[in-house]
LUMMI-78971 format. One record per residue (C-alpha): residue in one letter; x, y, z. Coordinates in steps of 0.5 Angstrom, whole numbers, always signed. Example, Ala and Ser with C-alpha at 12.3 -4.5 7.8 and 13.67 -1.06 7.14 Angstrom:
("A"; (+25; -9; +16));
("S"; (+27; -2; +14));
END
This chain:
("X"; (+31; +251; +211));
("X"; (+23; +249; +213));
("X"; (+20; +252; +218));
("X"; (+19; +250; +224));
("X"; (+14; +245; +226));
("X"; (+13; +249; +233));
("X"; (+7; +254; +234));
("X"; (+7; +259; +240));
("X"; (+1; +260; +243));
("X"; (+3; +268; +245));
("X"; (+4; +274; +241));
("X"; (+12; +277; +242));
("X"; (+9; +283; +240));
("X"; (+4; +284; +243));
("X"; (+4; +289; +251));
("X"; (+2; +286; +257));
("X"; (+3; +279; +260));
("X"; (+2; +273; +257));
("X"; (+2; +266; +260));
("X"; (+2; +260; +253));
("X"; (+6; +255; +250));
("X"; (+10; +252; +244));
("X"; (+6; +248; +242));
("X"; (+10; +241; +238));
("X"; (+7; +237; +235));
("X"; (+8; +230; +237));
("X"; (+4; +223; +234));
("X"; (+5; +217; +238));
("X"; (+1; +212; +242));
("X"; (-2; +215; +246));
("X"; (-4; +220; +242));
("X"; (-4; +221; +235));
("X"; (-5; +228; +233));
("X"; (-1; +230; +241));
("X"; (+3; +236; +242));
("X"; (+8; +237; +247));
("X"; (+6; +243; +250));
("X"; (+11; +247; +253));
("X"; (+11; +253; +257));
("X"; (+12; +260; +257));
("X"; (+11; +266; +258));
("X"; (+12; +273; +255));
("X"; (+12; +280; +259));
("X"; (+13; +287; +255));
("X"; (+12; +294; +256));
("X"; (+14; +298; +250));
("X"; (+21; +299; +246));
("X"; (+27; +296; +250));
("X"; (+31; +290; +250));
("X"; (+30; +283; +250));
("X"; (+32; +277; +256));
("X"; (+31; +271; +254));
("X"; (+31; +267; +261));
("X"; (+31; +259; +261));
("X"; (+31; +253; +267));
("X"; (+31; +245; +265));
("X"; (+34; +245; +260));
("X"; (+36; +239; +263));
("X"; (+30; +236; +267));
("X"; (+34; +234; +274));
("X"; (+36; +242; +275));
("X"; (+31; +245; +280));
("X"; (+34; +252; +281));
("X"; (+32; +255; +274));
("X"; (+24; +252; +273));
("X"; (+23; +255; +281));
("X"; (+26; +261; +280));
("X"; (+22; +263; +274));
("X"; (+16; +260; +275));
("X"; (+15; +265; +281));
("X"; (+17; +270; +276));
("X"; (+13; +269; +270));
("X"; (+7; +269; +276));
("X"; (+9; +275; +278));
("X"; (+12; +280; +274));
("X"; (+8; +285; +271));
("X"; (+9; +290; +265));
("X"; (+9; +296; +268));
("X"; (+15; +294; +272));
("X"; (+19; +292; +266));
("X"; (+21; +296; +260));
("X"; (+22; +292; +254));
("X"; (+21; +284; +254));
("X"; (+22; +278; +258));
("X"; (+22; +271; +255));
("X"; (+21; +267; +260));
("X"; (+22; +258; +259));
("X"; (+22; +255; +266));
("X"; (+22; +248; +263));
("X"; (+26; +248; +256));
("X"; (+26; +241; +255));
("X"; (+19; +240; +258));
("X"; (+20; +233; +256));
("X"; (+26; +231; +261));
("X"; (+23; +236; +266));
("X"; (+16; +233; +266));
("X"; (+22; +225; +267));
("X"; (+26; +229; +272));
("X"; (+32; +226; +268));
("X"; (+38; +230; +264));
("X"; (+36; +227; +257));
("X"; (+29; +226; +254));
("X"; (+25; +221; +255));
("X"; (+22; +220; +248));
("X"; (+29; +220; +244));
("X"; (+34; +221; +249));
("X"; (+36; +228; +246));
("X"; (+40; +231; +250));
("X"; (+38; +239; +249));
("X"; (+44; +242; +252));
("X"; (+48; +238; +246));
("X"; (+43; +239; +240));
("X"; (+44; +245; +237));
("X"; (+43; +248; +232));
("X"; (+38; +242; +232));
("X"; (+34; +241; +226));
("X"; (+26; +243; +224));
("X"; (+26; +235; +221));
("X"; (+30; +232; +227));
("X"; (+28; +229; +233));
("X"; (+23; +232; +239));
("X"; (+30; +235; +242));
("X"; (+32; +237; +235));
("X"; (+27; +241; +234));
("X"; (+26; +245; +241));
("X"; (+34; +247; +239));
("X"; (+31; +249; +232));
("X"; (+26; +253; +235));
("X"; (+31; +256; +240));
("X"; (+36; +258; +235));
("X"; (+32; +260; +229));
("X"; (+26; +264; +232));
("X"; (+27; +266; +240));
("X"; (+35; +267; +240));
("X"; (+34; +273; +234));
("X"; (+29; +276; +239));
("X"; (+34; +276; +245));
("X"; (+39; +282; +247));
("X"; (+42; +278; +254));
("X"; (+40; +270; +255));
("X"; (+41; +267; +261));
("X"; (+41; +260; +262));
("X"; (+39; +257; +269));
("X"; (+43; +250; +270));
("X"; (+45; +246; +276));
("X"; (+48; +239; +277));
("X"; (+43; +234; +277));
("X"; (+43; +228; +280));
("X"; (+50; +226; +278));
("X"; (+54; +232; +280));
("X"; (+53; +238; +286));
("X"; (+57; +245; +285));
("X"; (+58; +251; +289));
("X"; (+54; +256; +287));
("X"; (+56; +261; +281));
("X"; (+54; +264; +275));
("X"; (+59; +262; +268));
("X"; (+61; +266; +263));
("X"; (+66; +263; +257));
("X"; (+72; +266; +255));
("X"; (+70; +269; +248));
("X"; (+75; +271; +241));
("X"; (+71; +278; +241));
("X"; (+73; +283; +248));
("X"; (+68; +287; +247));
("X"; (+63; +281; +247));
("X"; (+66; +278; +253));
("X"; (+66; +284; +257));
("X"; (+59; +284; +257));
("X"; (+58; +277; +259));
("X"; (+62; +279; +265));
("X"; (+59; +285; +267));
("X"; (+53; +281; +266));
("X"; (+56; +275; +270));
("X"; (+58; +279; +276));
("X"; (+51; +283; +277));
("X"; (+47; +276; +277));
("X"; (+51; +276; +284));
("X"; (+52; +269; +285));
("X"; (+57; +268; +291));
("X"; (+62; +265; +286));
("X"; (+63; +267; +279));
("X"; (+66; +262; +274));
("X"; (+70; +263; +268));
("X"; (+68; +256; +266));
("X"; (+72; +252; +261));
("X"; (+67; +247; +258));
("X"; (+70; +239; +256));
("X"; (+66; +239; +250));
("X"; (+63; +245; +247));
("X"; (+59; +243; +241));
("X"; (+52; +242; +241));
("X"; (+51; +247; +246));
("X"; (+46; +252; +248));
("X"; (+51; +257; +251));
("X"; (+55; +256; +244));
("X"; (+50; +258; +240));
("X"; (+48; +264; +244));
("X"; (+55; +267; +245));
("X"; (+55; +266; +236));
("X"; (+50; +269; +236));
("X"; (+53; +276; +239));
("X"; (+49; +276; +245));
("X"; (+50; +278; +252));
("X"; (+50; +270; +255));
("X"; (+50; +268; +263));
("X"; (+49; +261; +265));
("X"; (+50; +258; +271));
("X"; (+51; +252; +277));
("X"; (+47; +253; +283));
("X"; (+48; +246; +287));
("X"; (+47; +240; +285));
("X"; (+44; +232; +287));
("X"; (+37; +232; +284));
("X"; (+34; +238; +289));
("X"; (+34; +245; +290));
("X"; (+35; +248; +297));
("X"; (+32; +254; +300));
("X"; (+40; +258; +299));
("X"; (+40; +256; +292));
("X"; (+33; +258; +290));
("X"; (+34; +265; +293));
("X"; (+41; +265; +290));
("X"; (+37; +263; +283));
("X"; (+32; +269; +284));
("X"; (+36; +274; +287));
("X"; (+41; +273; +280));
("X"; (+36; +273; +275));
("X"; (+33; +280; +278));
("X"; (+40; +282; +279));
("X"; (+41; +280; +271));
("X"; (+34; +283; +268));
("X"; (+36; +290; +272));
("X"; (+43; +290; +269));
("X"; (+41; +289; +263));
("X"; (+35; +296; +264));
("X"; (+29; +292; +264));
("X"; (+28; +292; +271));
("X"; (+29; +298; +275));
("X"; (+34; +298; +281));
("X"; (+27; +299; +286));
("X"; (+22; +294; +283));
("X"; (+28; +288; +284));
("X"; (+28; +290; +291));
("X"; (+21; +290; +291));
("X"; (+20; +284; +289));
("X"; (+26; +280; +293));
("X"; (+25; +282; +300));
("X"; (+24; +275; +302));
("X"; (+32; +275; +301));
("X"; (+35; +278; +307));
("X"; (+42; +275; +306));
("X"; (+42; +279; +299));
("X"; (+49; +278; +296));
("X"; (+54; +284; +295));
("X"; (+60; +280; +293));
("X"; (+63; +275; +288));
("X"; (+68; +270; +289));
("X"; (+72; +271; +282));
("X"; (+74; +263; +280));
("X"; (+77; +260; +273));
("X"; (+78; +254; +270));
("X"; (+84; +255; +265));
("X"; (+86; +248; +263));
("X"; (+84; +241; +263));
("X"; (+88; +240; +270));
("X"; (+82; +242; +274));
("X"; (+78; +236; +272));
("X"; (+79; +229; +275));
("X"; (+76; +223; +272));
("X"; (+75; +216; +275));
("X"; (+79; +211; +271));
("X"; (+76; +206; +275));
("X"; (+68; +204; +277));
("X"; (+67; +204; +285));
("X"; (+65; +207; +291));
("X"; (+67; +213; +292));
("X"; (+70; +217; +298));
("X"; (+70; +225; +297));
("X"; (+77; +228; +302));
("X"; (+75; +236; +301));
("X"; (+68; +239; +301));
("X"; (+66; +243; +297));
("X"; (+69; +251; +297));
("X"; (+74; +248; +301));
("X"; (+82; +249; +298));
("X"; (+86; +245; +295));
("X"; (+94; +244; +294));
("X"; (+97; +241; +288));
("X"; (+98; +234; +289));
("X"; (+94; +233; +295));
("X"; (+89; +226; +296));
("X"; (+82; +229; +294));
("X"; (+79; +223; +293));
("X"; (+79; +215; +294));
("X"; (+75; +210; +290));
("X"; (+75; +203; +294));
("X"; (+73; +196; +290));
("X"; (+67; +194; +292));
("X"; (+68; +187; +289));
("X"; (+71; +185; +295));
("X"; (+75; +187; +302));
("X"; (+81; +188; +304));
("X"; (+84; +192; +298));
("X"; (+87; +198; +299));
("X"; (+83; +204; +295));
("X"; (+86; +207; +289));
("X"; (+88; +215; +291));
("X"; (+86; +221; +286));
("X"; (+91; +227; +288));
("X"; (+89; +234; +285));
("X"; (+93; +236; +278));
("X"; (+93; +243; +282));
("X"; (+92; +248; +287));
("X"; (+85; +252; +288));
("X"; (+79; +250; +291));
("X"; (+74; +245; +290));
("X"; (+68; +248; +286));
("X"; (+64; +241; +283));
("X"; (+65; +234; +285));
("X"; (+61; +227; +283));
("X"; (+55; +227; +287));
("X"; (+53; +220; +288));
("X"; (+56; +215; +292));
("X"; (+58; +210; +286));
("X"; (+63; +212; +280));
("X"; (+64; +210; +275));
("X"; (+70; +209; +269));
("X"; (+69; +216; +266));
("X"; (+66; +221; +271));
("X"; (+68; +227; +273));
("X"; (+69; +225; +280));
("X"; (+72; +234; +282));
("X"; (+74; +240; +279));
("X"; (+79; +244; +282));
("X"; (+79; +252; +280));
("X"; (+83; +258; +281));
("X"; (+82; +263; +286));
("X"; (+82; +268; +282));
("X"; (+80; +275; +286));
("X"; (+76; +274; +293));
("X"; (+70; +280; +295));
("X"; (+68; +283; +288));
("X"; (+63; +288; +290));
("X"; (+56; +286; +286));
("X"; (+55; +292; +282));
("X"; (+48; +292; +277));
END
């Protein structure tokens, strides 16, 4: 296969702190011999694992590009040992659109791997991903959240994976990011994905939904922050004081972990209609089997009675359509499993 056609800025190699990009090539009309230049920023301090720390893979989730951008303007290599690979903003293209998919070929990123080096703009950034920052990485950790569409309680995520070993990782990992919620997450179509192509990979993967509707708030932010010293410190490249240290701005530092699943399909409910929206329960709020969790009225005319969405099962609400509006085909809740409340949080 050929090589990729993006070139970093930074040397991976090299100690210290380095503030650079990966720089695309990208020839359009506004500027033939242009690049899109994405950012990063690589700390490293000696022999140690490698975390690969990225926000925006879709461009409408704030929580990850905020989180790491104060992270890559204040971590310092004497305070890690090893490496962090810090991406703010992984599909810079949508990022800088503020919209899910890329505004140059409509790539969605989190849909594209493998990718390829002769592919698309998006197909490419997966490529480099794949081939060049994944093999250097021992724990990534992808920061996600709803977008403008959805809106979550906040949790960190982990797959169910074939491999024990792998997954007990990935779960030590998920509970030390510390998140209020901890989800073992069943995805409706995994190919294409980024969190796919790291589980493969072997590493230790965590990602997560912080809120949703197009903002980040003051709570999911320090959620965001929080987790990803409590993840670096997990995984012994941040030290237990330094984390402290450098969060002291969070005074309602979680101890405990909510522990969720989503065994099967059930826990999705999807419109099968195009309306208004109308949401029965609030988010973190319990469900019972076949309780009215929705209704969607015709906004074509008055006097019709709306169509009720009754839960498939019992559990909490932990995801719902965010908008006013819905669609035939969206998720409009997700219903998950209570599975163990008050695991302390442990790095």
């Amino acid at each position: 296969m050929r090589a990729s056609p993006i070139q970093p800025t930074i040397d991976f190699n090299v100690d210290g702190e380095q503030h650079g990009f990966l720089r695309l090539p990208h020839s359009h009309d506004g500027s033939a011999w242009g690049a899109e230049m994405i950012p990063i920023t690589v700390v490293r301090n000696g022999a140690g694992p490698t975390a690969l720390l990225t926000g925006g893979n879709h461009g409408d989730e704030y929580e990850g590009p905020i989180a790491l951008s104060k992270l890559a303007a204040s971590l310092k290599a004497k305070d890690v040992t090893g490496r962090v690979i810090i991406v703010p903003f992984m599909n810079f293209p949508a990022f800088r659109a503020g919209s899910r998919t890329s505004p140059i070929d409509r790539g969605n990123l989190n849909r594209s791997f493998p990718g390829r080096p002769d592919g698309t703009i998006t197909e490419k950034i997966a490529d480099y991903f794949q081939r060049y920052l994944l093999p250097l990485a021992d724990y990534v950790l992808d920061l996600h959240a709803g977008g403008r569409t959805l809106d979550f309680v906040p949790f960190a995520a982990i797959h169910l994976l074939p491999d024990a070993t792998q997954q007990a990782r990935c779960e030590a990992a998920m509970r030390a990011f510390g998140a209020p919620y901890s989800m073992r997450m069943l995805e409706l179509d995994s190919v294409g994905l980024y969190d796919t192509a790291a589980e493969d990979a072997g590493k230790v993967f965590v990602s997560t939904e912080l809120g949703g509707g197009g903002t980040a708030t003051v709570q999911s932010v320090a959620v965001a922050e929080r987790g990803v010293r409590g993840f670096l410190q997990h995984a012994g490249i941040l030290s237990q004081r330094e984390g402290e240290q450098d969060a002291v701005h969070v005074t309602a530092r979680a101890r405990t972990t909510t522990l969720l699943d989503m065994p099967n399909g059930t826990c999705f409910t999807t419109s099968e209609h195009d309306g208004l929206l109308e949401l029965c329960k609030d988010l973190g709020e319990t469900v019972e089997s076949g309780e009215v969790i929705a209704r969607i009225y015709d906004a074509s005319r008055t006097g019709v009675a709306p169509v009720e969405y009754r839960a498939r099962r019992a559990g909490m609400l932990a995801a719902r359509h965010f908008p006013g509006l819905v669609r035939i085909g969206d998720t409009v809740a997700v219903v998950a499993d209570v599975v163990e409340r008050g695991i302390p949080v442990t790095v």
